[in-house]
N, C-alpha and C positions, 0 to 999 in steps of 0.2 A: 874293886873292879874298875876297869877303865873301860867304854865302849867305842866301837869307830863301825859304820854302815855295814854291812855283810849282803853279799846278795841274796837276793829273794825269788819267789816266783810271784807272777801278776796279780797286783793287788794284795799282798803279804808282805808287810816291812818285819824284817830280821837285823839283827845285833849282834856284833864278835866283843867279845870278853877277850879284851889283849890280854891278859894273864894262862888264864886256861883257856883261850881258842877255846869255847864253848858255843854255839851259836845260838841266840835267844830270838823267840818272835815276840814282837811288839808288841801285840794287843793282849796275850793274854800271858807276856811275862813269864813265860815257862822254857827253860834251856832243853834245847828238841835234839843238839846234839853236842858231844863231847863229853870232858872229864865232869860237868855239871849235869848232864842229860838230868831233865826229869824234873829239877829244882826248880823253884819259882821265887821269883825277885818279892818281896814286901812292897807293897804300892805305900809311896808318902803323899804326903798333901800335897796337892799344885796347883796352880791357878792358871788358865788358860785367859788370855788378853790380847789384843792386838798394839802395836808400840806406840799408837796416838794415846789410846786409853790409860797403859801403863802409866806412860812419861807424864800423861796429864795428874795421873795418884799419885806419883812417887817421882819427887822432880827432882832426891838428891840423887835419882839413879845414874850412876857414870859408865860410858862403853867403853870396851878396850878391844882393838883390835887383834888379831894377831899378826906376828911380825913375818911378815913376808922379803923372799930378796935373793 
């Protein structure tokens, strides 16, 4: 699955599954509508950091932009 923004209502972030146009809400990872309705994403490990913090732990970290033009 690939994700890109989807519109929401106030205060609710939602997610399109570019493959099945499924739409996913954020918080609690459940496709509310489309050919997924109803499925729930596996939550992974993450680590939540701000980029002083990061960079200051993990200083081979390299950024790559995207190509804009």
């Amino acid at each position: 699955m690939s994700f890109e923004p989807a519109a929401g209502r106030a205060g609710v972030a939602f997610m399109r599954d570019r493959e099945t146009r499924s739409i996913w809400q954020v918080l609690t990872r459940q496709a509310v509508e489309g050919e997924l309705s109803g499925e729930r994403l596996e939550r992974l490990p993450s680590h939540y950091s701000c980029w002083l913090d990061w960079s200051d732990f993990y200083t081979e970290t390299e950024l790559y932009a995207a190509a804009t033009g």
